[in-house]
C-alpha positions in Angstrom: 29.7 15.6 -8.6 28.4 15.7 -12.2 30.1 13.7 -14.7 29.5 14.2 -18.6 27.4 11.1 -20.3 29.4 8.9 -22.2 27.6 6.6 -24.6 27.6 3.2 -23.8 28.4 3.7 -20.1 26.4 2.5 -17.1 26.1 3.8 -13.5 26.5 1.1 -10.9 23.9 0.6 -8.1 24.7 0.7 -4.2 25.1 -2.9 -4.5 27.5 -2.8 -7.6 25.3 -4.2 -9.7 25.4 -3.5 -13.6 22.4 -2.5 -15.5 23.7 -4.2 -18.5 23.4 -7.8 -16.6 19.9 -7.4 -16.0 18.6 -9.8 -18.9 16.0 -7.3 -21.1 12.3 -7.3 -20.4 9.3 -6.8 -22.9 8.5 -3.1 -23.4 6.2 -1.3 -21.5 4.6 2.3 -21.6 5.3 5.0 -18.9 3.6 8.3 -18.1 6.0 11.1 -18.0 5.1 14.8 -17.1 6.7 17.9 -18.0 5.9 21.0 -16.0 6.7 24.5 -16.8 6.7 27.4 -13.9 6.9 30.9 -15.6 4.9 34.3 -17.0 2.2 33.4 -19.4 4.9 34.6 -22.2 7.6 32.9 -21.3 6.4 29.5 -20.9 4.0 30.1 -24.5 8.2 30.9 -25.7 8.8 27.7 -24.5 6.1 25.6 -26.2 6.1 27.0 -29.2 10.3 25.8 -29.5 9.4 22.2 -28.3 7.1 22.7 -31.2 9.3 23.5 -33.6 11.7 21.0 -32.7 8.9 18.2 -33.3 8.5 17.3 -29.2 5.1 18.2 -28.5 1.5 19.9 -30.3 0.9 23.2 -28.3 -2.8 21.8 -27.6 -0.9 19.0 -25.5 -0.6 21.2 -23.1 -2.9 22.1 -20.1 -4.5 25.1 -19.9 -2.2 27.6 -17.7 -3.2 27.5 -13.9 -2.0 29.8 -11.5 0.4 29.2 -9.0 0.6 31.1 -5.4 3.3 33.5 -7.3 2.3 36.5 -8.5 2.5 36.9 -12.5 3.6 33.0 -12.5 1.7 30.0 -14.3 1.8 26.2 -14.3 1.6 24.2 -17.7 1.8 20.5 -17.9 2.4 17.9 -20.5 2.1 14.6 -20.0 4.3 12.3 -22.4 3.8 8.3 -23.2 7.5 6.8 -23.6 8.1 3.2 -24.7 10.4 1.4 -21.5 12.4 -1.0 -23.7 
């Protein structure tokens, strides 16, 4: 069942185990990848807002490849985040 996300709460583990108890470690990067599935348009709609809100250059994108759907392309993004 989905719950809203409150700030400052943490989901238990199947062992009970809290996240905040864990001591911290050193930060470390991680690859993240975004993928879009749409029509050319839509998905050049798409980048072009997560421009505008500061998330992403459009020429961080791949090049669109098609997908076994008719009409449909595949982008990707691939994102470096900080694990803190």
């Amino acid at each position: 069942m989905f719950q809203p996300y409150e700030p400052g709460a943490f989901a238990s583990t199947a062992s009970g185990g809290d996240f905040s108890a864990h001591p911290k470690s050193s930060p470390r990067n991680e690859s993240v990848r975004h993928l879009l599935y749409g029509s050319p348009e839509a998905i050049q709609i798409v980048i072009k807002s997560l421009h505008r809100l500061g998330y992403a250059e459009p020429n961080e994108w791949s090049r669109p490849m098609p997908t076994e759907r008719p009409g449909e392309v595949m982008r990707i993004l691939t994102k470096t985040v900080q694990i803190e």
